[in-house]
C-alpha positions, -999 to 999 in steps of 0.1 A, spaced: -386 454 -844 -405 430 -863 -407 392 -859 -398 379 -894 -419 346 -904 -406 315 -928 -405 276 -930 -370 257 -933 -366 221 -931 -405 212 -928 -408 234 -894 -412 266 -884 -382 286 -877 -399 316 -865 -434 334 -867 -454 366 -852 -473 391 -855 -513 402 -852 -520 382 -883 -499 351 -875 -524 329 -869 -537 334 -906 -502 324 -920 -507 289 -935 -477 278 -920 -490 288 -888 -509 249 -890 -474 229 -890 -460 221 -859 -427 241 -842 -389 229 -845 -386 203 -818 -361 217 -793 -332 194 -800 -335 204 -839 -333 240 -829 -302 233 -807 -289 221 -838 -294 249 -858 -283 274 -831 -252 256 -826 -244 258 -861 -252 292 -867 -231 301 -836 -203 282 -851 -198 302 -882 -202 330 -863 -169 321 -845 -150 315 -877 -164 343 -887 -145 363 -858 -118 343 -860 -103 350 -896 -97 386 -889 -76 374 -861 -59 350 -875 -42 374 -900 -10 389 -895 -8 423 -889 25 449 -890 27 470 -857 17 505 -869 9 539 -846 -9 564 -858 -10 599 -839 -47 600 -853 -56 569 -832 -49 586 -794 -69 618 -806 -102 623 -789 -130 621 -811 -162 636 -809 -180 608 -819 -177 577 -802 -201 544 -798 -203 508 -796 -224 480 -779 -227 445 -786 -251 420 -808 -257 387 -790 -280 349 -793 -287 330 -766 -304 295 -756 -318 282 -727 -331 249 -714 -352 251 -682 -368 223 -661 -399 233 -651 -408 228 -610 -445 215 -616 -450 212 -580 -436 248 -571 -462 275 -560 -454 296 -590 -459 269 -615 -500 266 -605 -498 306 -610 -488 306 -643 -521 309 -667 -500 291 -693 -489 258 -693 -448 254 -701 -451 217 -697 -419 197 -683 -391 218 -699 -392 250 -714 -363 261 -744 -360 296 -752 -340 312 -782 -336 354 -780 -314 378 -796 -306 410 -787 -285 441 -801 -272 471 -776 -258 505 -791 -244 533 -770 -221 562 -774 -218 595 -778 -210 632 -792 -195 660 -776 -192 695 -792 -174 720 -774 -193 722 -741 -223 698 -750 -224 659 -751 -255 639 -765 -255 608 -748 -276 573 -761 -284 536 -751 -304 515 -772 -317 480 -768 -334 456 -789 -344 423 -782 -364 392 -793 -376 359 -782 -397 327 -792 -400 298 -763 -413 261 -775 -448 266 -794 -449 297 -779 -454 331 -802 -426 354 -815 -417 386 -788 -400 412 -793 -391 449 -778 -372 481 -787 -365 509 -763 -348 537 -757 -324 531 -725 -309 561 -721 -313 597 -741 -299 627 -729 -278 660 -732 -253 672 -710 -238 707 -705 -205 716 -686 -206 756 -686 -179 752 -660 -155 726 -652 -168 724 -621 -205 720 -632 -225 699 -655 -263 703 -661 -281 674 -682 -318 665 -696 -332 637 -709 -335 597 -696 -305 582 -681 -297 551 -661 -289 556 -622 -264 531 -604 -265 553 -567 -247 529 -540 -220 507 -539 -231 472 -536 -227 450 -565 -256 425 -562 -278 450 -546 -285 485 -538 -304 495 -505 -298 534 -513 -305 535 -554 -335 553 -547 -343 564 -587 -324 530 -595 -341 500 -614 -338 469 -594 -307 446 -609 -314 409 -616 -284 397 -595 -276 367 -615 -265 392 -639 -260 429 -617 -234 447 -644 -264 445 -674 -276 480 -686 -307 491 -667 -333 514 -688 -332 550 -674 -356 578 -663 -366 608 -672 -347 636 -653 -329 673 -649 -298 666 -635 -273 697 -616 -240 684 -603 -214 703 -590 -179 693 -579 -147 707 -561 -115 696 -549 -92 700 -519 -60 694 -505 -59 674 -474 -76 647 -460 -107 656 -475 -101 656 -513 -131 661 -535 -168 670 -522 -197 666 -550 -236 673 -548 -261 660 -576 -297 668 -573 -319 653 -600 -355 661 -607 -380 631 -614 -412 637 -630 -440 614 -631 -465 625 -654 -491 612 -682 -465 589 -704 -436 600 -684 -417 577 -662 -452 562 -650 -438 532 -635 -417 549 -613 -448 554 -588 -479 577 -582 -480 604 -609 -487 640 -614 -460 644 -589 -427 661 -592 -399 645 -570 -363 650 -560 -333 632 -552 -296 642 -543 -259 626 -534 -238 644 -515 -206 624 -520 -171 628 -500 -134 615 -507 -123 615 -473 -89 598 -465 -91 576 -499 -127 569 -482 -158 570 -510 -189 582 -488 -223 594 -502 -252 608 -482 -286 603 -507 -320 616 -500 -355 613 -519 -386 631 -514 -420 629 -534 -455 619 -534 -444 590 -564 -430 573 -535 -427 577 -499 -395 595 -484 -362 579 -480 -329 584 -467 -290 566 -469 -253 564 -468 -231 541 -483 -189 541 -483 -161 520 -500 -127 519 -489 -97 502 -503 -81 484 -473 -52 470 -499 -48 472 -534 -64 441 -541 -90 445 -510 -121 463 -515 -147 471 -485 -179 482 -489 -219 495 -475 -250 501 -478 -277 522 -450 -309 527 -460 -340 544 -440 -376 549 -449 -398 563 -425 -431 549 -437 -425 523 -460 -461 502 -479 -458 470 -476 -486 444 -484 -489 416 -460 -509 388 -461 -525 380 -427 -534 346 -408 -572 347 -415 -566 354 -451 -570 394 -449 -547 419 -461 -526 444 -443 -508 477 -455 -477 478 -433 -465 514 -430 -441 510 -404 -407 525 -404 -375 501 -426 -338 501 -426 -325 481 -451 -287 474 -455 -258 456 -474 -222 447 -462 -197 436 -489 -161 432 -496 -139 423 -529 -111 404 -528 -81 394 -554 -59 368 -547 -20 367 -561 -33 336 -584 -62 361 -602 -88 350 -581 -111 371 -574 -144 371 -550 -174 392 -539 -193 384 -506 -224 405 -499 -249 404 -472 -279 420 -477 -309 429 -453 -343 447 -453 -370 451 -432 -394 456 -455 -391 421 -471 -411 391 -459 -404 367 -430 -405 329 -434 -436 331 -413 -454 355 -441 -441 333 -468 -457 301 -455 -488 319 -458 -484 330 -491 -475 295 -505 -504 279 -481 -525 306 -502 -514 286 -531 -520 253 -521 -554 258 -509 -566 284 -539 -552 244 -558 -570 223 -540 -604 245 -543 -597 249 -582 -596 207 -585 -624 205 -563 -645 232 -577 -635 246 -607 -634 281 -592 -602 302 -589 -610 325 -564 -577 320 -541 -555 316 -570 -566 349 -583 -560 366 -550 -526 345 -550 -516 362 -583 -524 395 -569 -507 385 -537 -473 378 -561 -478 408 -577 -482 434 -553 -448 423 -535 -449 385 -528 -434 376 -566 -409 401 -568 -371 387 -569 -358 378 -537 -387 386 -518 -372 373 -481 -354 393 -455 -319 384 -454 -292 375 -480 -262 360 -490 -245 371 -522 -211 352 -529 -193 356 -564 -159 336 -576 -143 335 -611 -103 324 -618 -89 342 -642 -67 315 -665 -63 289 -643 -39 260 -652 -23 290 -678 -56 283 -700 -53 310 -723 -89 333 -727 -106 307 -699 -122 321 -665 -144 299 -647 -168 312 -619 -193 304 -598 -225 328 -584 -244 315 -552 -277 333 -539 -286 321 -504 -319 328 -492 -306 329 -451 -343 323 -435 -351 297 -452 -317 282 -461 -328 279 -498 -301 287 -527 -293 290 -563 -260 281 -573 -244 291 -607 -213 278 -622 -206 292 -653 -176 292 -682 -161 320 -702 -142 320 -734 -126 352 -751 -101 337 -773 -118 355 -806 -112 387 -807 -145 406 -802 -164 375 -791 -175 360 -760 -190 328 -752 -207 318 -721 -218 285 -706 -237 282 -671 -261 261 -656 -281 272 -624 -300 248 -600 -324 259 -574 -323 242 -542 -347 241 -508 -373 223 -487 -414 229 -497 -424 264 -488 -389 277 -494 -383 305 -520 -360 287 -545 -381 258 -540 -411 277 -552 -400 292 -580 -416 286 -614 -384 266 -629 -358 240 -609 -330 243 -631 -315 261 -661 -290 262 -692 -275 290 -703 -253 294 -740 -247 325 -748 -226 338 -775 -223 380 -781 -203 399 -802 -190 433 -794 -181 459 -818 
């Protein structure tokens, strides 16, 4: 995907590459942000009309038998723009991290395209995810990716067995916002948990039977993870072959899977999870993870470090509720062990404030730079703390306003008392279309997580098409 360079209006709309700086238009100065808006709100404008005139036409009720008939080839996705307005936290810890400078506010314009499906022959199915994306922040360059999400072949040489190569996306557990037992999972952003998550390389066997009686289907998968030269080299320590496999029970309309991962990529791990319908519209659910000798890197009083290898549970408790009104909510409380106390936190953002104060008093960076590895190595990953609240609402219609659902997304940081709060607006009255509206503040005392962060606030407009 290439960034695609040009001047409109006497500013530049867009510009990248190796080579950009040598464009002549590279010495004008960016589209301020509220000429942008402009733009983007045009463009998204005709979009909608776009959309809209199909709709708008009248159509005869027809039915085709052709139209109910499985067809080998199927596929779809979505194309989407977005802009977003952030307030940067100057005085949070990982504001004086950041080598760059994003000044006050910070607006972002990306794009991105999704396309999956797939084709089954006989016994065989190729299955594909792709993703593309692009972005450009305030005088910032062009970025842009393209990746292959998910690749792979399946085989059923029985109905009760299906064998398949290739990389594929895991979603092991039954939490919404988080996932104590996806052991070959990528880690969900819970501000947006139902997004596609790039895959892994893997052999998959799973097998399947069913009963009568109280115990109605039983169903093993074990999946073979390499991590070689090129080959999921993320995933941890490579030149290592590991495994990983559900065991999953229907037990008196009762979901339970046992999951299990060995390997030298990562250390061993073990868990169970379960959802149960108590009523049609009431939905319980959990989480149980264990890891023997879980790494973690703690930062110690007198400034040393210390690998932590003592043994984790991490957990989550949830439930799903719909009201009679079309209500519905998700509550989620989330634990682990291996995250950091308040205590360990402190000295991590003290870490900060001192590698600052040296920096303005010296020049050198010395505890910055260990701050930044600090963040890296486990301190400035996403919801770093110990214990968590999750809570999700959105109103389906309310007042009869047709296409309309509200909703609201709360992260509470429960050591701390810190929070981001998320209320957010959906319209689907175009056919194919979606448009989404939500604003997120961050809230806390100094030394708090959300506090902390890099941004206090953010604006969300998002407009994506499916086809």
């Amino acid at each position: 995907m290439q960034g695609m360079g040009g001047v409109r209006n006497g500013c530049i709309v867009a510009h990248a590459g190796a080579n950009a700086a040598k464009n002549p238009v590279g010495a004008m100065k960016p589209c301020p942000p509220w000429q942008r808006f402009k733009r983007f709100m045009v463009l998204s404008a005709m979009a909608l009309l776009l959309g809209v005139s199909p709709a708008l036409a009248a159509e005869e009720f027809s039915f085709e038998l052709e139209e109910i008939e499985k067809k080998n080839l199927t596929w779809g996705g979505y194309a989407e723009v977005m802009w977003e307005h952030m307030d940067i936290n100057g005085g949070g810890a990982f504001r004086q991290l950041d080598p760059g400078d994003p000044g006050a506010m910070l607006d972002r314009f990306s794009g991105r395209l999704q396309i999956d499906g797939s084709y089954l022959y006989k016994k065989t199915s190729l299955n594909w995810l792709l993703k593309a994306a692009g972005q450009q922040d305030d005088g910032g360059p062009w970025s842009d990716m393209a990746d292959v999400y998910e690749a792979y072949a399946s085989l059923k040489p029985a109905p009760a067995v299906t064998a398949s190569l290739g990389k594929r996306s895991y979603r092991w557990g039954k939490g919404y916002a988080w996932n104590p037992v996806g052991f070959i999972n990528r880690v969900k952003d819970p501000n947006n948990p139902e997004e596609a998550l790039e895959g892994f390389s893997t052999a998959e066997l799973d097998v399947i039977k069913s009963y009568s009686g109280p115990l109605q289907t039983v169903a093993f998968t074990t999946t073979l993870l390499p991590v070689w030269q090129g080959v999921n080299e993320d995933f941890g320590e490579i030149d290592n072959l590991n495994l990983a496999a559900k065991l999953y029970f229907l037990y008196r309309d009762t979901d339970i899977d046992l999951i299990c991962y060995t390997g030298n990529s990562r250390t061993s791990r073990y868990g169970v999870d379960f959802s149960r319908n108590l009523a049609a519209n009431f939905e319980v659910h959990g989480e149980l993870a264990y890891t023997p000798d879980r790494q973690t890197i703690v930062l110690r009083q007198d400034g040393s470090l210390l690998a932590d290898g003592e043994a984790a549970f991490s957990y989550l408790a949830g439930l799903r509720y719909l009201t009679e009104n079309d209500l519905t909510g998700i509550l989620e409380y989330y634990h682990d062990d291996g995250g950091y106390s308040e205590g360990e936190m402190d000295l991590f953002y003290q870490l900060v404030v001192d590698g600052e104060n040296q920096f303005l008093a010296s020049g050198l960076d010395t505890l910055l730079d260990k701050a930044r590895n600090m963040s890296l190595r486990g301190y400035g990953r996403p919801q770093p703390g110990r214990n968590y609240l999750y809570a999700k609402f959105s109103q389906q219609e309310p007042f009869d306003i047709l296409y309309f659902t509200p909703g609201l997304v709360a992260i509470v940081n429960l050591d701390d008392h810190s929070f981001s709060i998320s209320p957010e607006v959906v319209y689907t009255g175009f056919t194919n279309w979606e448009l989404r509206l939500r604003f997120s503040a961050l809230v806390g005392d100094a030394f708090s997580e959300y506090e902390e962060k890099l941004n206090s606030s953010k604006l969300e407009l998002r407009l994506r098409y499916f086809f």
